[in-house]
N, C-alpha and C positions, 0 to 999 in steps of 0.2 A: 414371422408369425402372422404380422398382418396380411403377408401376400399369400400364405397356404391357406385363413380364412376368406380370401377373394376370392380364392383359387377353388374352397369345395363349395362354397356356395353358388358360384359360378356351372361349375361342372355337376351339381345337382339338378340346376334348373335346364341344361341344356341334357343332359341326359333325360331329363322328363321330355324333353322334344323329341329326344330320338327313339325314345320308348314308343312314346304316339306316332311318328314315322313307323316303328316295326310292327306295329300292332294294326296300324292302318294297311301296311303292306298281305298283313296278315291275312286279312279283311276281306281285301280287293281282288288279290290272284285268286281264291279259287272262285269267287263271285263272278267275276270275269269268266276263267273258265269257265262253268257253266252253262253262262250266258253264251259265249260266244259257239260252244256247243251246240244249245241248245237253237241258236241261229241255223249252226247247218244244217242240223237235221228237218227243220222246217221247210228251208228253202229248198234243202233236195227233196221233200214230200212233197211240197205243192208243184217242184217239175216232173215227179212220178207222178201227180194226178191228172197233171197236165196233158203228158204224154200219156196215159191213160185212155183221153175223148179221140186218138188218133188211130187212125186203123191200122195193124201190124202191117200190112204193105208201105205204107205210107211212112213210120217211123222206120224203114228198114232203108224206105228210098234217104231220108233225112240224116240216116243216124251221125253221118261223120260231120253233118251242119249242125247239128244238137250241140255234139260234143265240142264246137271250136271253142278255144279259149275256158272252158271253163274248169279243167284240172277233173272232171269226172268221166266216170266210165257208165256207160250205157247196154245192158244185155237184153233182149226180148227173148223171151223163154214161152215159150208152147206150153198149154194146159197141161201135158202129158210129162213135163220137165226138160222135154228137148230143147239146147240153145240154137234160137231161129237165128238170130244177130247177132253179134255183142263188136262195141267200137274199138277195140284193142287185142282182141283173139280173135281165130280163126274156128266159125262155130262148130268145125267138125271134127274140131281135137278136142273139143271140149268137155266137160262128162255132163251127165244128165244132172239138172239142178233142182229134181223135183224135189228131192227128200232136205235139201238146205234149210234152214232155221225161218232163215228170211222169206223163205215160197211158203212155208206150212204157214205163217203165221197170218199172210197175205190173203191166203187159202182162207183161213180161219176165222181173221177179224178185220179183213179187207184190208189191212197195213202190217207189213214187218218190219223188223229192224234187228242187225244184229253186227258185232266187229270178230272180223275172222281175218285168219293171215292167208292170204290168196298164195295159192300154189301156182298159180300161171305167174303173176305179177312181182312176187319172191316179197311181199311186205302185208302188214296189219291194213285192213278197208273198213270203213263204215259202210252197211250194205242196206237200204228203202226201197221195197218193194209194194207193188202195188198190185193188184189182179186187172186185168181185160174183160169186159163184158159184153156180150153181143147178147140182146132179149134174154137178160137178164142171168147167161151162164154164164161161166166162165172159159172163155177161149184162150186165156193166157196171162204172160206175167212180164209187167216192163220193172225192170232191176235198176236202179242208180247206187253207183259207188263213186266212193273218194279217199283217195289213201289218208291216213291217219298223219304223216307228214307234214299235210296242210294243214290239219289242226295244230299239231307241233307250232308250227314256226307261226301261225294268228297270233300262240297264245305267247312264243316269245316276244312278239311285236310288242304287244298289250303289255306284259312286265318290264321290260324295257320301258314301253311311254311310261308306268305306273313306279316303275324306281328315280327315273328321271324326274318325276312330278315332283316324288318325296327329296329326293337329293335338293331341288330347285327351291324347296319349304324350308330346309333343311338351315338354309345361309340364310333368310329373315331372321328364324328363330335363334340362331347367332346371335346376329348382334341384338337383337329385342332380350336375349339372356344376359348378354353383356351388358347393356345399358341398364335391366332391370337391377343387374348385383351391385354396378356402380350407385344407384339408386339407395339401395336398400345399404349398402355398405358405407358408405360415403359420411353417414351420421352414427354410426357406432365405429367408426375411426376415429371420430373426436372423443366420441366418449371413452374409447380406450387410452389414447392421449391424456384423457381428462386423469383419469384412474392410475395414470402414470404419474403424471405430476405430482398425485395426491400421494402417493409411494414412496417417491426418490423427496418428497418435505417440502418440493415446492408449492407455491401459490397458484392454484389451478385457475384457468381463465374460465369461461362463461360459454358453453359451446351454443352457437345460434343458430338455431335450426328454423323454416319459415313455411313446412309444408301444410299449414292447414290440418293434417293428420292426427291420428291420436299419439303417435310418433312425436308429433311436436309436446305434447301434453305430458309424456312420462318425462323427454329430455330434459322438461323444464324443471318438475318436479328434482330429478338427479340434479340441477344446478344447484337447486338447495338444499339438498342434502349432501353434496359433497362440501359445500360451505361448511354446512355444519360440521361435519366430519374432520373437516382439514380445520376449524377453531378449535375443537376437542383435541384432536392430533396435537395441535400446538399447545396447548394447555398442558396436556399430557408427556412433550416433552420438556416445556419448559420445567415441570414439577420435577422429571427426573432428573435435567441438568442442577436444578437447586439442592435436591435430595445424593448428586453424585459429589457438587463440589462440598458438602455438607459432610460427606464420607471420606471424601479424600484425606483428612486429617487424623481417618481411624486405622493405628496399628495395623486390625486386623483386615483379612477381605472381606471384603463386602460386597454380595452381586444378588440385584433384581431381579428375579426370573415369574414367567408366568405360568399360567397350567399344562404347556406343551413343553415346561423348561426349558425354555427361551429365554436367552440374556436380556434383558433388558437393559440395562446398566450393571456397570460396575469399577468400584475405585481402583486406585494407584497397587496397593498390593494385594489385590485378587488379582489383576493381570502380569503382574510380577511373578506367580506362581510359574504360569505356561511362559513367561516370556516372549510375552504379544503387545500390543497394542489396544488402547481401550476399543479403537474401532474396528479392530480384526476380530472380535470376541463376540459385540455388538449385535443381536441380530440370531448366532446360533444359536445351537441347544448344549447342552453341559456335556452328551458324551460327545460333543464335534470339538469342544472347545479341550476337555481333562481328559478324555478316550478312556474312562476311567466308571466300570458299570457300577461300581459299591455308590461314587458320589450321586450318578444319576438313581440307583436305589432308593436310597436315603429322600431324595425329592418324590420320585412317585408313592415311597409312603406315607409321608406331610400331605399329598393332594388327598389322597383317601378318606384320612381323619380328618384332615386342615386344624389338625395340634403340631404343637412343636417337636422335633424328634432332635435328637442328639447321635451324633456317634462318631468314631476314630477311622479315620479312613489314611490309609498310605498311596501315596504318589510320588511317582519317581521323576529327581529333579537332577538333571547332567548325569545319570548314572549313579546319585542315591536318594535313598529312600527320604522319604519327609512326613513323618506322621501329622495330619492335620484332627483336631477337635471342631466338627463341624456340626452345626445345629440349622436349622430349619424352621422359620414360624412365621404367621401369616403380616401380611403387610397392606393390607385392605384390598380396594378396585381401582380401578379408574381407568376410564373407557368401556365399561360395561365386563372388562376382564380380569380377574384376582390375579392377585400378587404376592410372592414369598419374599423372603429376604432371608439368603443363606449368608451366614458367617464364617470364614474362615478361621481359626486360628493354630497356628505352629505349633507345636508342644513337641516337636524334633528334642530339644534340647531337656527338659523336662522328664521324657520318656526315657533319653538317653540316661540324666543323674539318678530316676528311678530305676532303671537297671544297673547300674553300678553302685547303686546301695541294695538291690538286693544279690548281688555277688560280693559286696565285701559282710554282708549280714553272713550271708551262707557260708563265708570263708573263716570269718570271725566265730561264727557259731560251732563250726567245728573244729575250730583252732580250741575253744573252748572245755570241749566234749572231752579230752583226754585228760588235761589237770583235774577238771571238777570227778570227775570218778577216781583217779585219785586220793583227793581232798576227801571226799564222804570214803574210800575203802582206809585209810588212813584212820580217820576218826573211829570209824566202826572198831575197827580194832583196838584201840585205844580203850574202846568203851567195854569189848569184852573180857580183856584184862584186868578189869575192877582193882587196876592197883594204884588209881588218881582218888586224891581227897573231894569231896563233896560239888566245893568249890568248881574244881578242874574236871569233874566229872557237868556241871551245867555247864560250863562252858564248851566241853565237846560236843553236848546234845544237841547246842547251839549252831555250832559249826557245823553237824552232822546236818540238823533242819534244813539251814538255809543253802549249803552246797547242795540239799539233795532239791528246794526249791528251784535254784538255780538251773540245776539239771532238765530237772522238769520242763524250764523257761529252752533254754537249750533245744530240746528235745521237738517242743511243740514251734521254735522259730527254724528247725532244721525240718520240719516236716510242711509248714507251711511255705517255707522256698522252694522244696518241689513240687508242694500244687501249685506254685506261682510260676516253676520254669516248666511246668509239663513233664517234670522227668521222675515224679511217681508211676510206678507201677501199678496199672488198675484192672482188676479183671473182671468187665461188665457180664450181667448175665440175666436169666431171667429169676426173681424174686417173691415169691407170696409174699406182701404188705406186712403178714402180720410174722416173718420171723425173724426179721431185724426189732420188731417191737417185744417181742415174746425176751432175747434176749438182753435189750436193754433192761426189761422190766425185772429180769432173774437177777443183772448186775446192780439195781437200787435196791432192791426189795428188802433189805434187812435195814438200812438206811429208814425207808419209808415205816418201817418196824419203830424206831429207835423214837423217830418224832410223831409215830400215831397219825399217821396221813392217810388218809384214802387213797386209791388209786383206782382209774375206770377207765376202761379203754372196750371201745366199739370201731368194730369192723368188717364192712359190709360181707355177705354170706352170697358165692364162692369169695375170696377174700382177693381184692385185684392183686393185678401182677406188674411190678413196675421193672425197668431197665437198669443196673448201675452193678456197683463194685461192693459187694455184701458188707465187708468192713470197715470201708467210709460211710455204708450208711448209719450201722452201728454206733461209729465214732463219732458222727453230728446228732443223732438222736441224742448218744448217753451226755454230749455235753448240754443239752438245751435242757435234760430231763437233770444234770446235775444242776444247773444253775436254778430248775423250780424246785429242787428239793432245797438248797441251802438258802433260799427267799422267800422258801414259805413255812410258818409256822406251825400254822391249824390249816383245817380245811383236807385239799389237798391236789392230787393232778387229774384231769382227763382228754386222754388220746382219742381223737376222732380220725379215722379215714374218711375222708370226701373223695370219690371222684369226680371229675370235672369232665365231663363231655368224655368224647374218645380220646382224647390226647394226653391230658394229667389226671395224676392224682394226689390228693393235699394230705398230708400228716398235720393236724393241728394238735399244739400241745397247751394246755392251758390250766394253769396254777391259780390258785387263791392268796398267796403273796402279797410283799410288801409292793408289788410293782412299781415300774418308772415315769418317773416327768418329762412332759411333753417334750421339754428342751433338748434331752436327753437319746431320743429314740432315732433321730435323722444320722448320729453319728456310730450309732452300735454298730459292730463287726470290724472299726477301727482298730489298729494292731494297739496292743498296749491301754484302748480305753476304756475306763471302769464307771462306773457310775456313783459309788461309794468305795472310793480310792483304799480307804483305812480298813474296810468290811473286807472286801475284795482281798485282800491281802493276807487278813485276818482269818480265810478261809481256807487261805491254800491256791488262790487264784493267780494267772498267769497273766491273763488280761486279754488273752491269744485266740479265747476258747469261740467265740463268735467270729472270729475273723477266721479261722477254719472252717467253721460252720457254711459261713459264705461263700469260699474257695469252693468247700466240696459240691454245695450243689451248684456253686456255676460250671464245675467240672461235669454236673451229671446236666447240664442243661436245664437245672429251674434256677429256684430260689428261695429268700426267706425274706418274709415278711413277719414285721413285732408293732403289735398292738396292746398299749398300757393304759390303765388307770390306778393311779396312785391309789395306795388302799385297799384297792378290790383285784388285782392281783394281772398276769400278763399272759397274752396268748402270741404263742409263735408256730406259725405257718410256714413246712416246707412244699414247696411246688417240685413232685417229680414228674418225669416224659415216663408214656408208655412205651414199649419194644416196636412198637408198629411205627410210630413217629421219629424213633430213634433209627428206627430202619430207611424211613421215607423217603 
């Protein structure tokens, strides 16, 4: 890592060098060009002027001394366009050169110039002509050429010296880039070193840097703050090792984790779970440690609120299952970052004798179901025989009640083991609110007749439309609306529909009643528990009728909530899901 950060910072600053080499090369060739262009044509115009002041006898006597050594060609051309000379052709093959570019222009503005590919010589020429004067006309034209060639290879000379230049810049800027990263790198080497130390828990040393710089000014500043950093660290682990050997003693598991749930710590049997090492766990996050998304769920939704949550989560341990009771709740800061503290605990075995009490309930119950019908068709008969005396006639009435109690008891513990195994039958659908209510109200109404109740039930207009199984909703109304009929005297009930946002809708049911003590209300929906044992019984009650109540809507996905005051009577609120949510 270190050598790939030498390594770009290096090759950035040397690539700035050769950037400026390409850019300078860039520059210089056509500049050059030009220039050197624009050289020849000067130097050939000032020898056309030259040979200009000379009389065409005289340049004709010259011409092959003119032309030694100098790679140009020399033509004298007659006013008329006839070739008088020329140093390389034979003037009488030649064609007439009046109408050329380079005569008209000469003609025209006393100088030509033009590049034409010579048909005598088979290549590209620069062609500087000048005109002849004698008393002021024009008698002629002296011509210089030079092939294109020459400029060619000036200009590879010139690129040549002008890459060489840069290539020869090219190895200072090397090592002045090398030296410079060594420079600049050399003191955030230590501070990386430093920041390592402070990582792996050791005692970071003191990086000394002496450049004068403002480089020296922040490095120094980091030397006290990683101090501080690394006493915090330490502090911060010391607390956890207090707070781990402090846990170590607890049954359950127990592990620290932060807002990215990250282990932080954890005792003897939270790593007993995965069958790891306190230090193998140490460090990750909960689905690297359990691979298990319900557990790391459960944390993201404690960070959300930062309340405590609770829930059942299964983890498979050698190839079986292991149901854990896990909670979540906050565990303060320190180091500037919050802390949870998840709890482990087991309820494997728990889960297990609660499922094997409700299969010998379920087995018992129906083991039950055959004598008790029986016993009550038995008595019944008995009783329409009218040929027992007085006596033996209470006493069958007796038998007949309580077997048909019994039954009843029966009936509602055989029907809450299959909301408890899932193996009711339900057939969810869509609901207007108000015709589970319309019918409960037809099945009390003579009831509410008998003790002069009122009855009021509002529901909003179109009347919502909730998800579930028509007949369970039925069956948990009429029991909540049984229990405010036999609890209340005077007064009477009223049903409200609330909806709740898009998602629910609340049935509230609420009685003028004897209502319940505070003590009272945390355990309702328990199997079997009454709140006036002697009453409860004395009614025809089973004890069951709330612990269905509960079943059913956690079968539909809400819930119930009971809110009492003694005296002034009890409100129970069921929570149903809409179709859309139930769809979602």
């Amino acid at each position: 890592m270190k050598s790939r950060w030498f390594i770009k910072i290096f090759a950035s600053y040397f690539f700035l060098a050769v950037l400026m080499g390409g850019a300078l090369d860039l520059f210089l060739t056509p500049l050059a060009r030009e220039h050197i262009s624009r050289a020849i044509e000067e130097s050939m115009l000032e020898k056309a002027k030259a040979l200009s002041l000379m009389s065409p006898a005289e340049i004709k006597e010259r011409l092959k001394e003119l032309v030694r050594n100098s790679h140009q060609r020399i033509t004298l051309v007659a006013a008329d366009g006839t070739v008088m000379a020329d140093s390389e052709a034979n003037p009488k093959e030649m064609d007439n050169h009046f109408y050329r570019s380079e005569i008209q222009e000469a003609r025209l503005k006393g100088k030509g110039k033009a590049i034409r590919y010579s048909a005598t010589l088979k290549e590209n020429f620069l062609y500087i002509a000048v005109p002849l004067r004698h008393e002021g006309k024009i008698t002629g034209y002296v011509r210089i050429a030079r092939s294109m060639g020459d400029l060619r290879e000036a200009m590879e000379k010139i690129n040549r010296q002008i890459h060489f230049s840069i290539l020869a810049a090219l190895a200072p800027a090397f090592l002045i880039s090398l030296l410079f990263t060594f420079y600049i790198v050399s003191p955030w080497r230590k501070v990386v070193s430093l920041t390592n130390q402070l990582q792996e828990g050791e005692e970071p040393s003191t990086v000394a840097l002496e450049t004068g710089s403002d480089l020296e000014k922040i490095i120094g500043t980091l030397n006290e703050k990683v101090k501080e950093v690394y006493e915090k660290l330490r502090e911060e682990r010391n607390r956890i090792a207090l707070l781990t050997a402090s846990l170590s003693a607890v049954e359950e598991g127990v592990i620290i984790i932060d807002e990215e749930n990250r282990i932080l710590s954890a005792n003897t049997p939270s790593v007993d779970i995965v069958n790891k090492k306190p230090q193998e766990i140490e460090g990750k996050t909960l689905l690297e440690v359990f691979h298990n998304a319900p557990i790391n769920n459960l944390a993201e939704t404690f960070w959300k609120t930062e309340k405590e949550v609770k829930g059942e989560i299964s983890l498979k341990e050698n190839w079986d299952a292991k149901i854990f009771h896990i909670s979540v709740s906050p565990a303060g800061k320190t180091g500037g970052r919050k802390l949870a503290t998840m709890v482990m605990r087991d309820i494997s075995a728990l889960k297990k004798l609660e499922s094997m009490r409700r299969d010998f309930l379920a087995s018992v119950t129906h083991e039950l179901k055959t004598p008790l019908t029986a016993i009550m068709g038995y008595a019944e008969t008995l009783l329409d025989l009218k040929k027992e005396s007085a006596e033996e006639k209470k006493f069958l009435e007796i038998i007949y009640r309580q077997a048909n109690r019994l039954n009843r008891l029966v009936d509602d513990l055989i029907f809450l083991s299959d909301l408890e195994q899932g193996t009711l039958q339900m057939e969810f659908r869509e609901i207007p609110v108000n015709a589970p209510l319309e019918e409960v109200f037809s099945l009390i109404s003579r009831r509410l007749l008998e003790k002069n109740l009122y009855f009021q039930m509002h529901i909003p207009s179109p009347a919502p439309v909730i998800w579930g199984d028509h007949d369970r909703i039925v069956q948990a109304l009429l029991n909540i609306m049984d229990n405010a009929v036999k609890y209340t005297e005077k007064g009477g009930i009223a049903v409200e529909v609330i909806p709740e946002g898009d998602d629910n809708v609340i049935i509230s049911v609420k009685d003028t009643g004897i209502g319940i003590p505070p003590i009272h209300l945390s355990r309702l929906g328990e199997r079997f528990y009454r709140v006036d044992k002697a009453r409860s019984r004395e009614m025809g009650g089973t004890g069951l009728g709330l612990s269905i109540v509960r079943h059913i809507m956690r079968n539909h996905g809400g819930n119930m909530e009971i809110s009492s005051t003694p005296g002034e009577g009890t409100t129970v609120k069921l929570k149903f899901k809409i179709r859309e949510k139930n769809r979602g």
